[in-house]
C-alpha positions in Angstrom: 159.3 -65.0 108.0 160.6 -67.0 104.7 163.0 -70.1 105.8 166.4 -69.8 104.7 167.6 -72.9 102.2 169.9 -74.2 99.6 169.4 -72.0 96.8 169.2 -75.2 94.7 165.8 -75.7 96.5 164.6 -72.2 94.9 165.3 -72.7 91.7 164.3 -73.1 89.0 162.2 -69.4 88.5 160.2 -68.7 85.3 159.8 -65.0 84.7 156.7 -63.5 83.4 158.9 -63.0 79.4 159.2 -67.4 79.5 163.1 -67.0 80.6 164.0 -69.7 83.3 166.9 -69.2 85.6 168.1 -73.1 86.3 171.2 -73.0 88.1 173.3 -70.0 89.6 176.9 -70.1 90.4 180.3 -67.9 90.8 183.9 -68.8 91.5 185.3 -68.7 94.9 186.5 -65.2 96.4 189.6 -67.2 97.7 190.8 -70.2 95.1 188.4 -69.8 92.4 186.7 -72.6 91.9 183.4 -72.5 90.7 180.5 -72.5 93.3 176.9 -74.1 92.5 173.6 -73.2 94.0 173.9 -76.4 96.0 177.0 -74.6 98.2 174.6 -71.7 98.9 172.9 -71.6 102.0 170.2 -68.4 102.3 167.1 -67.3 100.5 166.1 -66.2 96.4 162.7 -64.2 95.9 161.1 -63.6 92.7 159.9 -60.4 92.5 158.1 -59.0 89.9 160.7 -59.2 86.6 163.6 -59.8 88.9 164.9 -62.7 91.5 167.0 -61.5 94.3 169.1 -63.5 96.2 170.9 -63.5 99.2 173.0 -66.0 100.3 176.3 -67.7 102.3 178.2 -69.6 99.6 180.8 -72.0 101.3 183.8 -73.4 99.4 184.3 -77.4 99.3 187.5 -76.6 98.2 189.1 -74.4 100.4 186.5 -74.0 103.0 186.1 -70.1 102.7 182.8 -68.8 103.4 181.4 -65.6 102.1 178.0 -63.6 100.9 176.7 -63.6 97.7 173.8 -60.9 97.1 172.9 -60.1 94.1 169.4 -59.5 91.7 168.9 -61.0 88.3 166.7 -59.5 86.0 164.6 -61.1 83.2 167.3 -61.0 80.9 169.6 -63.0 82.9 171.9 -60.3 83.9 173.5 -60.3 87.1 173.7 -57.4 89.4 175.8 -56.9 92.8 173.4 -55.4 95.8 175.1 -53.1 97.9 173.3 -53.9 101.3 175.1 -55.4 103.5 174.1 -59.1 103.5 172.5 -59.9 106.5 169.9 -57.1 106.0 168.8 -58.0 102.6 168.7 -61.5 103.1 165.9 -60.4 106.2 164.3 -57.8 104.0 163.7 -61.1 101.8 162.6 -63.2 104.4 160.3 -60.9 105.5 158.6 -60.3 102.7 155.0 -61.5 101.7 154.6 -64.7 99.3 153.3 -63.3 96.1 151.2 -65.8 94.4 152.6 -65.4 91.1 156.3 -66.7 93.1 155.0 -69.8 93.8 153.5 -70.5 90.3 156.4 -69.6 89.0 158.6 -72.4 90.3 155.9 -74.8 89.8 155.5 -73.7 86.5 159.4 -73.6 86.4 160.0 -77.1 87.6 157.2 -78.7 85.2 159.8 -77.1 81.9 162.9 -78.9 83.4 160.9 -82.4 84.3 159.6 -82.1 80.4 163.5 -82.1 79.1 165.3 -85.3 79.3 167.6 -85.5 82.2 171.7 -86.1 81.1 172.9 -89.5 82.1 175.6 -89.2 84.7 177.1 -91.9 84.9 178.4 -92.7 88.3 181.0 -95.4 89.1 180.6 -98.6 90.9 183.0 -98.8 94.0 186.0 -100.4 93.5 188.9 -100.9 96.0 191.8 -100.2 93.9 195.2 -101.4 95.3 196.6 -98.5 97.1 200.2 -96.8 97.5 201.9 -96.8 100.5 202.8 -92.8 100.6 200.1 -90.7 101.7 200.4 -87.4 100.0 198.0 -85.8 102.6 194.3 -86.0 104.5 190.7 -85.2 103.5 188.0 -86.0 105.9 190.2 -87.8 108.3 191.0 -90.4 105.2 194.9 -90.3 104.2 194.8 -89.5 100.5 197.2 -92.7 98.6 200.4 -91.1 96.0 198.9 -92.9 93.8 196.5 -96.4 92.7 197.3 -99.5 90.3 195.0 -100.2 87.4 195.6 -103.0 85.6 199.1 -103.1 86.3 199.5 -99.1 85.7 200.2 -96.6 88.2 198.0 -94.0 87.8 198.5 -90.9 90.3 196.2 -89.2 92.2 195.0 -85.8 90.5 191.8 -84.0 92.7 189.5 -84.5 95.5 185.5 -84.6 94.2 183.3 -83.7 96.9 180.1 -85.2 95.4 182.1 -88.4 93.7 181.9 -86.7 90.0 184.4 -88.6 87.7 185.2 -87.5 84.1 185.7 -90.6 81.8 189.4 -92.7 82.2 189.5 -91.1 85.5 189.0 -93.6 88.5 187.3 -92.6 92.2 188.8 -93.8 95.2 186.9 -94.0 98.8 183.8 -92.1 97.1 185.9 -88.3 96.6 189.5 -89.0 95.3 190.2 -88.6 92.0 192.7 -90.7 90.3 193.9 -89.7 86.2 196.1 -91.5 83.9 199.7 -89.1 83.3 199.6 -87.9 79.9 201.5 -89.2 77.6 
């Protein structure tokens, strides 16, 4: 029986027609925010001209968990399955490796190592000067109203998991996001 993973670890596929399937997300049943391979936890099978996958997705945002299953086909398009999760996700598992899966990925993987990878450009640490009011609490840290930054307040505006920052936005404690008002 297959291991269950991140689905991130599965991808990328290469089907037999040269299409690649890189990445795989869907918004959040509860607060819509859009969910990555990476917040999938299960299994994703090539087989033949389609890659099925069955897995838990499970929402940094607003910590709701639920299934995804699904099939793509060679095309790209997305289909719901019908089973209930936890018996396609074992029909997966148990099924045999295929050689052609493995080449595949391999095949797959060699494409995206080829393209140049974007530069993300992630911010050194900086212990901004905090506010007194605490607008809340993420991960037992109190989240600060606001930071100053070069004399400006700037208020606090998301909380970033994985520390992603957009540019003239600031990080705070590696997952708060801090962003100029408009004006």
């Amino acid at each position: 029986m297959r291991p269950t993973n991140r689905i991130d670890h599965f991808l990328p596929l290469r089907f037999k027609n040269g299409s690649v399937v890189k990445q795989f997300s869907k918004p959040c049943v509860k607060c819509g925010q859009m969910l990555h391979a990476r917040h999938m936890h299960g299994i994703a099978r090539l087989l033949d001209d389609h890659l099925a996958m069955a897995a838990t997705a499970h929402c940094p945002a607003c910590h709701t968990q639920f299934g995804v299953a699904c099939v793509i086909d060679n095309e790209k398009r997305v289909r719901r399955v019908v089973l209930p999760l936890f018996l396609f996700k074992l029909y997966l598992r148990t099924l045999a490796v295929h050689p052609a899966e493995a080449a595949a990925h391999e095949a797959a993987l060699a494409e995206v190592a080829k393209q140049p990878a974007p530069a993300e450009a992630k911010p050194a640490p900086v212990d901004y000067p905090r506010a007194d009011e605490v607008i809340g609490r993420y991960a037992d840290k109190p989240i600060p109203a606001h930071i100053i930054v070069d004399g400006r307040t700037v208020p606090f505006d998301r909380i970033e998991a994985d520390g992603r920052v957009n540019a003239g936005e600031y990080l705070l404690d590696g997952c708060f996001v801090y962003k100029p008002a408009q004006s």
